[in-house]
C-alpha positions as CSV (number, residue, x, y, z in Angstrom):
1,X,20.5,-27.5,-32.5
2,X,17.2,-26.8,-30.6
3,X,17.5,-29.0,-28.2
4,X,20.8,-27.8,-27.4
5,X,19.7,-24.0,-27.3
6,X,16.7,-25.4,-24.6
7,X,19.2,-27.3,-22.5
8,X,21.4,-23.6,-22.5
9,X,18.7,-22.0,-22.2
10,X,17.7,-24.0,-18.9
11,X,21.4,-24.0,-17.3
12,X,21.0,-19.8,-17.6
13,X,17.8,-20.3,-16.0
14,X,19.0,-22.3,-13.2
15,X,22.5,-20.1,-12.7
16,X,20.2,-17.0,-12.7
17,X,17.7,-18.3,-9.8
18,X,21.0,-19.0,-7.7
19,X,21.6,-15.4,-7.5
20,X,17.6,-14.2,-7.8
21,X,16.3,-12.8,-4.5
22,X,13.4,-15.1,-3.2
23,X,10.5,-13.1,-0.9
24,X,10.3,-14.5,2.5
25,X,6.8,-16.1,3.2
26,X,4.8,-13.5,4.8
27,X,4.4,-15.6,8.3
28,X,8.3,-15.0,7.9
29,X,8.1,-11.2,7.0
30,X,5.7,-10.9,10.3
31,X,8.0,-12.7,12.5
32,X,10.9,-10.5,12.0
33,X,9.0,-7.3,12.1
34,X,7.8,-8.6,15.8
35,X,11.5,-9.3,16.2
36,X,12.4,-5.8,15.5
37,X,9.5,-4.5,18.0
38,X,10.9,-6.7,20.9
39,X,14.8,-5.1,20.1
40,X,13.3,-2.2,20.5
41,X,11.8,-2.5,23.3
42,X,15.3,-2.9,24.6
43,X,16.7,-0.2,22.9
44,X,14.3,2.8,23.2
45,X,14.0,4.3,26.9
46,X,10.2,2.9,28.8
47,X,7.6,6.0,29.3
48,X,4.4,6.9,29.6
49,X,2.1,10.2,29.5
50,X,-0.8,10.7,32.1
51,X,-4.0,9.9,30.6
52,X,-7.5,11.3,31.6
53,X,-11.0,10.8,30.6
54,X,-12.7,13.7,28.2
55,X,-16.4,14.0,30.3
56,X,-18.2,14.7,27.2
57,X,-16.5,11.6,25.0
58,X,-15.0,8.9,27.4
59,X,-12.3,9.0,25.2
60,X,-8.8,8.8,26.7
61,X,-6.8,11.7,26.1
62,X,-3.3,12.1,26.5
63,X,-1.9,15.3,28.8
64,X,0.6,17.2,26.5
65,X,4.0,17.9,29.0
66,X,3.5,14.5,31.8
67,X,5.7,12.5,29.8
68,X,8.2,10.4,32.0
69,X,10.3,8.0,32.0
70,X,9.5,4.4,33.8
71,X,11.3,1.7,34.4
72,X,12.3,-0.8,31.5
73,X,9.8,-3.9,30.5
74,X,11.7,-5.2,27.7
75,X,9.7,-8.2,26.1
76,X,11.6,-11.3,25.6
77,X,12.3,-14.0,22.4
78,X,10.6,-16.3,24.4
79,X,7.7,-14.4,24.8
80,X,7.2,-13.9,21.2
81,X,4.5,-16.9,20.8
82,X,2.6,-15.8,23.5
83,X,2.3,-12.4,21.8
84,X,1.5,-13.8,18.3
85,X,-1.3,-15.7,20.4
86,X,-2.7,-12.3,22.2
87,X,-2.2,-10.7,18.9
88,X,-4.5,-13.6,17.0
89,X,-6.9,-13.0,20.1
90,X,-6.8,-9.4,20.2
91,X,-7.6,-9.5,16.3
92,X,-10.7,-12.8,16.9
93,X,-13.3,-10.1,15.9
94,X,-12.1,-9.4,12.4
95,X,-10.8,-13.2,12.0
96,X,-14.3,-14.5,13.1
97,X,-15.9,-11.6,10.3
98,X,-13.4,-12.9,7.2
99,X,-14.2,-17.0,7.8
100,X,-17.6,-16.1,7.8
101,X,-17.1,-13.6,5.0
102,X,-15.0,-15.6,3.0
103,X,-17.8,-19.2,3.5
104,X,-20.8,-16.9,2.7
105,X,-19.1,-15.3,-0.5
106,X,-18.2,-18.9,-1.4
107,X,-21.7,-19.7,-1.5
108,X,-23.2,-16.8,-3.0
109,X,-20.6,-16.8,-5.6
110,X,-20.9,-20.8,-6.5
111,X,-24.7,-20.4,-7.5
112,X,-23.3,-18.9,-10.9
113,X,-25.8,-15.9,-10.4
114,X,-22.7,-12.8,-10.1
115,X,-20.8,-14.6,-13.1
116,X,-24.4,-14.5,-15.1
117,X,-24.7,-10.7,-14.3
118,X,-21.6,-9.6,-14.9
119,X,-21.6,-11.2,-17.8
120,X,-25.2,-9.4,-18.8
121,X,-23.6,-6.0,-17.7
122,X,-20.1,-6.0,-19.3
123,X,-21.8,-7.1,-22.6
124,X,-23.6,-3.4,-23.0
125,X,-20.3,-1.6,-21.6
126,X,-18.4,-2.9,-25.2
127,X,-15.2,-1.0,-25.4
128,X,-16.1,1.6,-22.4
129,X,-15.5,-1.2,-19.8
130,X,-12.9,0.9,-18.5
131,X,-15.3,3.7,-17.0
132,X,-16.9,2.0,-14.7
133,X,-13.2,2.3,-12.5
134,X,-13.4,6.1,-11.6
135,X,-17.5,5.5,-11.3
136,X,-16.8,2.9,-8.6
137,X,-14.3,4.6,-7.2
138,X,-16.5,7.8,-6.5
139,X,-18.9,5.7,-4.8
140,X,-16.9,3.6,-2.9
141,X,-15.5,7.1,-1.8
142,X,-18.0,8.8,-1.1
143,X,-18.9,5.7,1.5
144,X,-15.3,6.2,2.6
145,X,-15.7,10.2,3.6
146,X,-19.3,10.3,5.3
147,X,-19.6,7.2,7.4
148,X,-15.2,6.2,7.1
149,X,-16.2,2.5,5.3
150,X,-13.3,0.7,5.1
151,X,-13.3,-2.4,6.5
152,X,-17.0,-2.6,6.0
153,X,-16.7,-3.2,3.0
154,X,-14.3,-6.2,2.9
155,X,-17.5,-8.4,1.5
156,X,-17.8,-6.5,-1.0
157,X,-14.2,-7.5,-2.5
158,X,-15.0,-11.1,-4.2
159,X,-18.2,-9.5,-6.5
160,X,-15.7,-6.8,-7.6
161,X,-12.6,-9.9,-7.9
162,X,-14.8,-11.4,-10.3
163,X,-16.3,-8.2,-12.1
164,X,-13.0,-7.1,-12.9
165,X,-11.6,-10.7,-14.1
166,X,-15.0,-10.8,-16.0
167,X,-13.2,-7.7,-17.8
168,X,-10.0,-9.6,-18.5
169,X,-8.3,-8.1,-15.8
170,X,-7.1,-9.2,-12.5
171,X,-8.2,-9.6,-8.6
172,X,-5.6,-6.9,-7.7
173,X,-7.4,-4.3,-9.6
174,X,-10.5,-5.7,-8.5
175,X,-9.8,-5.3,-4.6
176,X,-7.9,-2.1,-5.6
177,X,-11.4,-0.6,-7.1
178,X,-13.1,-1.3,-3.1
179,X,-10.0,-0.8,-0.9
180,X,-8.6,2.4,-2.8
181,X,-12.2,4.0,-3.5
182,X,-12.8,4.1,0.5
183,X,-9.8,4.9,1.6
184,X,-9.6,7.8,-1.0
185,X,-12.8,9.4,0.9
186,X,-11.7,7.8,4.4
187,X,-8.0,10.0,3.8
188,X,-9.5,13.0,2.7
189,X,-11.9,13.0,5.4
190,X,-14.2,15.0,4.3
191,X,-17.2,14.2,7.1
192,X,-15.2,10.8,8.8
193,X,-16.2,10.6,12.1
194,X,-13.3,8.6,13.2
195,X,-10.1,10.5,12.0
196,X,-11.4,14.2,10.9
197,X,-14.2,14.4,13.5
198,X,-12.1,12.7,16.7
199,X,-9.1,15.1,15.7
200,X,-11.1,18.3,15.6
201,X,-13.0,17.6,18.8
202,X,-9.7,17.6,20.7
203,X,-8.3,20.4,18.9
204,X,-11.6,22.5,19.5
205,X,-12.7,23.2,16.2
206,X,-16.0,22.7,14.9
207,X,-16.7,19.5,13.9
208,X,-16.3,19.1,10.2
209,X,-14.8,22.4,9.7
210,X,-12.5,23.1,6.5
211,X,-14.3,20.9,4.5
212,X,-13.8,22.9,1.1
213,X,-10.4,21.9,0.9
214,X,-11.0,18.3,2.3
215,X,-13.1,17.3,-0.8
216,X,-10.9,19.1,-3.5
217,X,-8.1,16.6,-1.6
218,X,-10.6,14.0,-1.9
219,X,-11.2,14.5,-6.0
220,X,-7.4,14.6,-6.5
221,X,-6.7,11.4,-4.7
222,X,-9.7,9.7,-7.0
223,X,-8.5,11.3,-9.8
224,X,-5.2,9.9,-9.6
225,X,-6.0,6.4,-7.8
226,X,-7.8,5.9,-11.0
227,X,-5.2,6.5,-13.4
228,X,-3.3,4.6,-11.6
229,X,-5.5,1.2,-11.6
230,X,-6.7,2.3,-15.4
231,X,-3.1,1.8,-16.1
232,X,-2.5,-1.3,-14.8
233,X,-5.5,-2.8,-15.7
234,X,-5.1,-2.0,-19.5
235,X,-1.5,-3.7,-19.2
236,X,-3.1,-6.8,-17.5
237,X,-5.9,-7.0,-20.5
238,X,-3.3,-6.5,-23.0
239,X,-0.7,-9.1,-21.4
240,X,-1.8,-11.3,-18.8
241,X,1.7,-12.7,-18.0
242,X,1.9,-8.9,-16.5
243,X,-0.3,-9.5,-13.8
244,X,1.4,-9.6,-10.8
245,X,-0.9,-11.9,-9.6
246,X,-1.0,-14.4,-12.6
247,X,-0.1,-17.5,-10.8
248,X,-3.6,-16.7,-9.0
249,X,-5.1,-16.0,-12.2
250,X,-4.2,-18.8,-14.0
251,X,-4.9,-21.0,-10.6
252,X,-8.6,-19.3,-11.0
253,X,-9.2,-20.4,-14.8
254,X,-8.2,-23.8,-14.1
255,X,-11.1,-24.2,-11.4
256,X,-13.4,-21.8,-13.3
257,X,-13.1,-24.5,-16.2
258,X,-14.4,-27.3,-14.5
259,X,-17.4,-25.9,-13.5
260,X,-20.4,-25.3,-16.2
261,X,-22.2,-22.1,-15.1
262,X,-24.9,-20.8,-17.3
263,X,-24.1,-17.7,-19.0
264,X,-28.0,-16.2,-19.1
265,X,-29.5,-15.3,-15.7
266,X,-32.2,-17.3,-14.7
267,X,-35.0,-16.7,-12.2
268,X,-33.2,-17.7,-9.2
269,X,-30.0,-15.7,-10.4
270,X,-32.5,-12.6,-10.0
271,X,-33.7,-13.8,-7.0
272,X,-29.9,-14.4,-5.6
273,X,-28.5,-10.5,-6.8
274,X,-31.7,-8.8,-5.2
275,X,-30.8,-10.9,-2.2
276,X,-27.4,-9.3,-2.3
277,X,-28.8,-5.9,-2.9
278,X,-31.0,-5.7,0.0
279,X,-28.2,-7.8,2.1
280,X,-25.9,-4.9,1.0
281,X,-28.5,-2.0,1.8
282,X,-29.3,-3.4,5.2
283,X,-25.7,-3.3,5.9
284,X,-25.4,0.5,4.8
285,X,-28.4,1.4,7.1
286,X,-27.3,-0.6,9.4
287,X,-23.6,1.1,10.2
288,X,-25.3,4.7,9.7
289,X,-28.3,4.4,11.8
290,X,-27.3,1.6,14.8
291,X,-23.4,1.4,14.3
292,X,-23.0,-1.9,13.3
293,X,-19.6,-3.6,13.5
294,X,-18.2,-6.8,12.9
295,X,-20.4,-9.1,14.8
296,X,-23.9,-7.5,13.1
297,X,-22.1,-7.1,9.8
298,X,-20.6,-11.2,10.4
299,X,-24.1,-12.0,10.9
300,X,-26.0,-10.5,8.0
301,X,-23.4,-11.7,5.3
302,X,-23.9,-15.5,6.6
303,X,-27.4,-14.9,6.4
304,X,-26.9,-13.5,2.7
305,X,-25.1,-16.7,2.0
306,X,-27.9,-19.2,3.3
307,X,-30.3,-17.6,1.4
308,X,-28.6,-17.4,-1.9
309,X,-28.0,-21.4,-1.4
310,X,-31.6,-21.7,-0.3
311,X,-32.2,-19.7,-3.8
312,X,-30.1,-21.9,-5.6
313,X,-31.3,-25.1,-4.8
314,X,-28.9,-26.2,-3.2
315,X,-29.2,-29.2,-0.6
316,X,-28.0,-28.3,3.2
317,X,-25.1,-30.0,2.5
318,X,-23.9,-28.4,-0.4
319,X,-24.2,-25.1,1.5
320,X,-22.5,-26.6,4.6
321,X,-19.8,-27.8,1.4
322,X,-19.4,-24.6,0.6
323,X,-19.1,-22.5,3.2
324,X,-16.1,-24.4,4.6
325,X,-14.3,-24.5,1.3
326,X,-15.1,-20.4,1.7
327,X,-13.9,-20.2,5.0
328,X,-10.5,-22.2,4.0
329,X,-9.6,-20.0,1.4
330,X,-9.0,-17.3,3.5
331,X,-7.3,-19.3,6.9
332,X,-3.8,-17.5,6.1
333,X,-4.9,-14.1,5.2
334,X,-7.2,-14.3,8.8
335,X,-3.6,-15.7,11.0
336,X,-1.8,-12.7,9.1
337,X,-3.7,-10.5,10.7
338,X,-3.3,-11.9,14.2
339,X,0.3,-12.1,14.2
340,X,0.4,-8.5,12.4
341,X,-1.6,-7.5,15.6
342,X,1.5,-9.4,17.4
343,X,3.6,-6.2,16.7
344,X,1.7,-3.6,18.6
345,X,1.3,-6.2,21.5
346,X,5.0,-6.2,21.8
347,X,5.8,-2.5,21.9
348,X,3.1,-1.7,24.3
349,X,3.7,-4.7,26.8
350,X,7.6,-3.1,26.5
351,X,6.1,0.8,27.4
352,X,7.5,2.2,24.3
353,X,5.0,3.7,22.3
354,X,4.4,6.6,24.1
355,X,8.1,7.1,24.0
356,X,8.7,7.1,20.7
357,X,6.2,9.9,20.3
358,X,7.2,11.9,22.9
359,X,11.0,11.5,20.9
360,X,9.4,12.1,17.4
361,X,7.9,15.5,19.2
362,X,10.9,16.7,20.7
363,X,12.9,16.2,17.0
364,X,9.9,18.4,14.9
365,X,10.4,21.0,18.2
366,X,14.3,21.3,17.1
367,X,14.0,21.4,13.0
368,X,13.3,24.7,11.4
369,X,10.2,26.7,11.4
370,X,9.4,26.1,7.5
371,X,10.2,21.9,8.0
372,X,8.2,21.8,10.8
373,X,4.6,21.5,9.0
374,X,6.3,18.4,7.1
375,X,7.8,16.7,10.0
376,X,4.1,16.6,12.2
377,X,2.8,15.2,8.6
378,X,5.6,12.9,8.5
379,X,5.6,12.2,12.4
380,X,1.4,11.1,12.0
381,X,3.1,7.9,8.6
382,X,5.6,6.9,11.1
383,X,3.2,6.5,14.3
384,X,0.8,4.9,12.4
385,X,2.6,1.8,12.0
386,X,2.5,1.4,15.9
387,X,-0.9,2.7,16.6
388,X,-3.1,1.5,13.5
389,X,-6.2,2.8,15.1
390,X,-6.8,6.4,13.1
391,X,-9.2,7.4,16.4
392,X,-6.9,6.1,19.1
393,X,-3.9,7.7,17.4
394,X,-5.8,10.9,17.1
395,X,-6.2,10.6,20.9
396,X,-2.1,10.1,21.7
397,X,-0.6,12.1,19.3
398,X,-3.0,15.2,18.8
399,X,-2.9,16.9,22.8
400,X,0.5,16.7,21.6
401,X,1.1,18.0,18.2
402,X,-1.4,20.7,18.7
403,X,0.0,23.0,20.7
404,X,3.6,22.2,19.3
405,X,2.0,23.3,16.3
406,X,0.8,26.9,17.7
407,X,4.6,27.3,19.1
408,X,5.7,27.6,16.0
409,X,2.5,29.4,13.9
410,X,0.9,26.0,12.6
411,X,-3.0,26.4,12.8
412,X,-5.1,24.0,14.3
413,X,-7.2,22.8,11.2
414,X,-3.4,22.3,9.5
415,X,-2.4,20.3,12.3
416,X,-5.6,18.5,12.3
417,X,-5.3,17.9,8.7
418,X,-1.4,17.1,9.0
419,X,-2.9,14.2,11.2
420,X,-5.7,12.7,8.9
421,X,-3.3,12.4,5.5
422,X,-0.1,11.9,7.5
423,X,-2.4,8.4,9.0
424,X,-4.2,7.8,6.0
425,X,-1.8,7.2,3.3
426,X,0.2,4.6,5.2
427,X,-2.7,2.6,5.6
428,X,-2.2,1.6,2.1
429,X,1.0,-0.7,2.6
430,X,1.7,-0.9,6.7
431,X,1.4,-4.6,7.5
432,X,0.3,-3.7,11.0
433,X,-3.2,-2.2,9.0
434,X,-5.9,-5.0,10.3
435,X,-7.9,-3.3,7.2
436,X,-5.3,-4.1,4.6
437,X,-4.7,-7.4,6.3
438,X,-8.1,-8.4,6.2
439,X,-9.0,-6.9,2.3
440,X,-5.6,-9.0,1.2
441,X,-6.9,-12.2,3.1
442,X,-10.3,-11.8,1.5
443,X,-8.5,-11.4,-2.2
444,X,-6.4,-14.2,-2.0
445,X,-3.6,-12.1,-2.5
446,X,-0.2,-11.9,-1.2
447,X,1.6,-9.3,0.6
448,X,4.6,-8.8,-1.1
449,X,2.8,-8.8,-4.3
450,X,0.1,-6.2,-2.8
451,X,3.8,-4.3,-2.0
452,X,4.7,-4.1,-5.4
453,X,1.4,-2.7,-6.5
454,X,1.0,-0.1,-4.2
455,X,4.2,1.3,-3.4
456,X,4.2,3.8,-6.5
457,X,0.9,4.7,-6.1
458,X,2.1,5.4,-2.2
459,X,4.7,7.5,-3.1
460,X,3.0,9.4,-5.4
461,X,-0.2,10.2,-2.8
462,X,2.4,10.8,0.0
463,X,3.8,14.0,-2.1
464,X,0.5,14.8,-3.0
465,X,-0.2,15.2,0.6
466,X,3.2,16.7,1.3
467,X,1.9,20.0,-0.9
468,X,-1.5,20.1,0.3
469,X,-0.7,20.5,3.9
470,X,2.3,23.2,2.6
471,X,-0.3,24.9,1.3
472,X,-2.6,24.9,4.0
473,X,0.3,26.4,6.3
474,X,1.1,28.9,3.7
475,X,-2.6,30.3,3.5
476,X,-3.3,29.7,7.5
477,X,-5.9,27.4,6.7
């Protein structure tokens, strides 16, 4: 009788998975997204704006009202490899920063010494494990708002992977605790140099202006970004099969099990985490006081990694060992974000980009007075997923949207504010994000499964937003 209830219970199984969507691979997602971009650049109308050069910046500025049309460029199918190889080369800075990222991490992370101190630290949490979410969120935050650390902070996304797992939860609310913690500060803005700062210098307000309602927006997003991981962390803990990463998981136990790590830290586990400590405050003065990017930052983890073998005993060749098994690991996640980069390659080899702003503008300029606020919030989501970069948007779309905005009684700091949540929250789930890209490739985790995270938590933000910038508008902020 059992066996025949298995062998039904199979045949259900197998009719069912006839009929069950299957998600594309995410080389396939990519590849028709870029196919979409060169349609388009059949479809939507070639045009540029005149550009000039701010004296006091450098920075190229578009000239609100030159917009005209020029004649078609439409990219064809078989240019598409060539674009996915400008894209990958376009994107070699960050794909150079996550091998060596993902090698040195490897390294550090195979000496035993994080998986001995986490183990030291979550003993004395007991049951209040769960605090130390909003706690790391606030920092991670506050590193997000005052010097707009995001992808700076990609290294740091294996130690909190296995902090979190050493909590019975999973590596999607590990890389959730770095990626949503910056970007919580990096959205709201509240001193970022590279959204805030960029938009209110070509608006003409004072730098950092309006900051009293930029870090209540900044406590509500942390407020809610950690109820949000709280929640689904204590499902994970409670039901591991809930994960929606538990193929990884269980992947991770059965490599984790062959390997017999001490579970008291020894000297040279001391000697490893202080390396990472100072590694980790070199970095932070580093960016603050000589504006390092990838290449310094590429450096001084590899460095890190070295050491911590050096540290651990280990022979050159272990290291060497390592380090390519490191660098491995993260070989799709680095060609995502190549061919990701693909996509903006295609629309701006086909001219488009500037004419689908100019378009976007001329729809806000016909909608109501009261919607109009919305749409210019709205308008900053979609452009995003065309021009990633939150400065080099701010320089195309803001000569634009700031005088649209006085036509109709919208105040500069709304319209600069508009800008910075209407870019930030997309940055959460648009493929064409290098940061997101990079933060998944480093996590090991997929893109449709980051998708199914994130999308609720999106959603909510996105209204959040919505009402903060009515409410600017309503009290002229």
């Amino acid at each position: 009788m059992k066996t025949t209830e298995i062998m039904t219970e199979e045949k259900q199984k197998k009719k069912l998975s006839k009929y069950s969507f299957k998600v594309p691979h995410v080389f396939a997602l990519m590849f028709f997204i870029i196919l979409i971009a060169v349609a388009l650049t059949y479809i939507v109308p070639a045009g540029e704006f005149d550009r000039v050069e701010d004296p006091n910046t450098g920075r190229t500025l578009v000239v609100e009202g030159t917009y005209e049309k020029v004649a078609q460029n439409p990219v064809g199918i078989i240019d598409i490899p060539g674009l996915i190889i400008t894209g990958i080369k376009e994107a070699s800075d960050i794909i150079l920063f996550l091998f060596v990222v993902g090698g040195s991490f490897r390294i550090i992370t195979s000496t035993g010494a994080f998986d001995a101190g986490i183990r030291a630290v979550t003993s004395k949490l007991g049951n209040k494990d769960i605090l130390i979410i909003p706690l790391l969120l606030l920092i991670f935050a506050i590193c997000g708002a005052t010097v707009g650390m995001t992808i700076e902070a990609v290294g740091l996304v294996p130690l909190l992977i296995a902090f979190a797992r050493s909590m019975k939860y999973d590596a999607i609310t590990g890389m959730a605790i770095v990626f949503m913690g910056c970007f919580c500060g990096f959205i709201a803005g509240l001193m970022n140099p590279f959204t805030v700062g960029v938009a209110q210098q070509i608006a003409g307000l004072p730098t950092f202006s309006g900051m009293w309602l930029r870090a209540i927006i900044m406590v509500v997003l942390i407020i809610v970004s950690s109820l949000y991981i709280i929640r689904y962390a204590k499902k994970v803990k409670a039901d591991p099969t809930k994960s929606l990463v538990y193929d990884l998981e269980q992947k991770q136990r059965e490599n984790t099990e062959t390997i017999n790590t001490p579970s008291k830290l020894q000297v040279k586990h001391y000697l490893i985490i202080l390396t990472f400590m100072a590694g980790i405050g070199l970095l932070i003065w580093g960016v603050i006081t000589k504006h390092w990017y990838l290449e310094q930052m590429a450096a001084l983890f590899l460095a890190m990694g070295i050491i911590a073998g050096i540290f651990a005993g280990f022979s050159s060749t272990r290291i060497a060992e390592e380090f390519v098994e490191g660098a491995k690991s993260v070989t799709l996640g680095a060609l995502i974000v190549g061919i990701a980069m693909a996509i903006t390659v295609a629309l701006k080899e086909g001219q488009i980009i500037d004419s689908l702003i100019n378009g976007m503008a001329g729809i806000i300029m016909i909608l109501p007075d009261f919607l109009k606020v919305i749409s210019i919030y709205l308008f900053q989501g979609v452009i995003n997923f065309f021009i990633s970069s939150g400065s080099g948007q701010a320089s195309v779309t803001m000569p634009i949207m700031v005088p649209l905005g006085e036509l109709v009684g919208i105040t500069r700091q709304t319209t600069v504010l508009s800008f910075h949540l209407g870019d930030g929250f997309t940055n959460l789930i648009y493929p064409t994000g290098s940061t997101l890209m990079a933060y998944l490739a480093t996590a090991g985790i997929g893109y449709d499964k980051w998708v199914r995270f994130i999308w609720p938590l999106v959603a909510i933000l996105l209204v959040i937003g919505a009402v903060f910038v009515v409410f600017a508008h309503i009290i002229q902020y």
